[in-house]
C-alpha positions as CSV (number, residue, x, y, z in Angstrom):
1,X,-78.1,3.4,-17.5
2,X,-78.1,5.3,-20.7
3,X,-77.3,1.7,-22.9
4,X,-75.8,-1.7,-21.5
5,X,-74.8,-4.9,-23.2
6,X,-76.3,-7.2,-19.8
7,X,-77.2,-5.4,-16.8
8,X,-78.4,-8.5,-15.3
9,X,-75.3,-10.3,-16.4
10,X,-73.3,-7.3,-14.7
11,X,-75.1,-7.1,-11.3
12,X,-76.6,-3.4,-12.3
13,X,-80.1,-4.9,-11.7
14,X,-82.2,-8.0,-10.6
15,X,-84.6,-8.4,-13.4
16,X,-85.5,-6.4,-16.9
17,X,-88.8,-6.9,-15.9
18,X,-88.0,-5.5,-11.8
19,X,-85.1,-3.6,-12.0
20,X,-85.2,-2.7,-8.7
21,X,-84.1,0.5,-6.6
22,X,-84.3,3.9,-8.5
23,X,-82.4,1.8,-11.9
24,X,-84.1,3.0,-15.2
25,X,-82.8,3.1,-18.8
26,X,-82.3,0.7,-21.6
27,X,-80.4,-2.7,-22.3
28,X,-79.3,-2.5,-25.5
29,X,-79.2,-6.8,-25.7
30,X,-76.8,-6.9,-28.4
31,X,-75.2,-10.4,-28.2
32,X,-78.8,-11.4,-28.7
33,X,-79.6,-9.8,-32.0
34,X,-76.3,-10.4,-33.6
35,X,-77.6,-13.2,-35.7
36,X,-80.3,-10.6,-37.3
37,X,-77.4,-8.3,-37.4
38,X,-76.1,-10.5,-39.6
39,X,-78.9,-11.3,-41.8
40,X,-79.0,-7.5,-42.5
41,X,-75.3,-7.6,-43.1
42,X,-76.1,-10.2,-45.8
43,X,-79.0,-8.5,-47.1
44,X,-77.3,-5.3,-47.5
45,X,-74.1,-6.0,-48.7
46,X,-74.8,-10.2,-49.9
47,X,-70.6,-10.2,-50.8
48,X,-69.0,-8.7,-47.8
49,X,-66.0,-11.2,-46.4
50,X,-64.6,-9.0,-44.3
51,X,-66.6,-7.0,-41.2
52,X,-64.6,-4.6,-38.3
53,X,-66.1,-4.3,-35.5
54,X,-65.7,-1.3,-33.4
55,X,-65.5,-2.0,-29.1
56,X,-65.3,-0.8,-26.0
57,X,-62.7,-2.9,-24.2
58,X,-64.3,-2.0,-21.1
59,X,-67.0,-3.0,-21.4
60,X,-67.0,-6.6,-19.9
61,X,-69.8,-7.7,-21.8
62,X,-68.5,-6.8,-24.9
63,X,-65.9,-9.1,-24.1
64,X,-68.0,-12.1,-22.4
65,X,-71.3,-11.8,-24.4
66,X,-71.3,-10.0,-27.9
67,X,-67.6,-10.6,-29.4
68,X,-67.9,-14.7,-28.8
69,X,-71.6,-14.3,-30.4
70,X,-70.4,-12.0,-33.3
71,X,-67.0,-14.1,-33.4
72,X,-69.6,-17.0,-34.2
73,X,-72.3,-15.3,-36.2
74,X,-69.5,-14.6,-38.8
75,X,-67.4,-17.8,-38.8
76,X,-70.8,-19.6,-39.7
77,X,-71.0,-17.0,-42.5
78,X,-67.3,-17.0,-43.8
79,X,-67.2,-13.9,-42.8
80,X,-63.7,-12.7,-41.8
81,X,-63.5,-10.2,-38.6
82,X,-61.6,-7.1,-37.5
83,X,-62.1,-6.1,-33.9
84,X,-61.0,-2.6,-32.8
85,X,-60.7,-2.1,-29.6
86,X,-61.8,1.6,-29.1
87,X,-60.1,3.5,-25.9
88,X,-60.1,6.9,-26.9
89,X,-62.0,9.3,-29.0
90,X,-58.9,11.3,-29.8
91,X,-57.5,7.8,-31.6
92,X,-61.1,7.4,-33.8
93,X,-60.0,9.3,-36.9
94,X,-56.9,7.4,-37.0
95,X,-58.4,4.0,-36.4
96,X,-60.7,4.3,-38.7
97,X,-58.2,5.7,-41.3
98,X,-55.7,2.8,-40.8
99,X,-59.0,0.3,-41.1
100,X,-59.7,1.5,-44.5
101,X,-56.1,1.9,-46.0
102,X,-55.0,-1.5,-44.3
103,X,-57.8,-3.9,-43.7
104,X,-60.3,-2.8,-46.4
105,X,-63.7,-4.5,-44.4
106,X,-67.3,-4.4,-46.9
107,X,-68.8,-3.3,-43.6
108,X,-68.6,-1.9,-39.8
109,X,-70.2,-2.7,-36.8
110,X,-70.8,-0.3,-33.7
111,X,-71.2,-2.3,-30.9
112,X,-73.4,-0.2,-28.6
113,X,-72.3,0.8,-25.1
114,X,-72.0,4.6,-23.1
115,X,-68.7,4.9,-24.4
116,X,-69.6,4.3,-28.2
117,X,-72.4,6.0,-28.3
């Protein structure tokens, strides 16, 4: 597993600490560091309102884990959020062009899976 959301959550292995069977790799534990993610966010930028948030749809734990946590993480900051479903590479330079013109977000946030990366 090149970089997973939850692969205990997903049924891809047993334990972090005992994968078991030949698995190797690395879980990338996003939902878990959003609220450090967010700190950053702060840090960096202390006026954003507004942060996209670039997904794979997927990805089930994008959609069960880290969207509810960022969803949260935000809405206790009064930050606003864009989520962008990303399906295809061949739609990128246009999402990302109609994000800018459109939605004007201080910030974006890769949310780290195979697909993404």
């Amino acid at each position: 597993m090149p970089a997973i959301n939850d692969p205990v959550g997903t049924g891809l292995i047993a334990s972090l600490a005992h994968p078991g069977g030949l698995t190797t790799g690395t879980a990338t534990l996003n939902e878990d560091l959003t609220p450090k993610l967010m700190e950053f966010l702060r840090v960096l930028f202390p006026r954003a309102t507004t942060l996209a948030a670039l997904y794979n749809p997927a990805n089930s734990s994008n959609l069960k884990l880290f969207l509810p946590s960022l969803r949260s993480e935000t809405n206790a900051r009064g930050i606003s959020l864009i989520e962008l479903a990303f399906k295809s590479s061949a739609d990128l330079g246009s999402t990302l062009s109609t994000l800018v013109a459109e939605q004007h977000p201080d910030a974006l946030q890769l949310v780290a899976d195979s697909f993404i990366l």
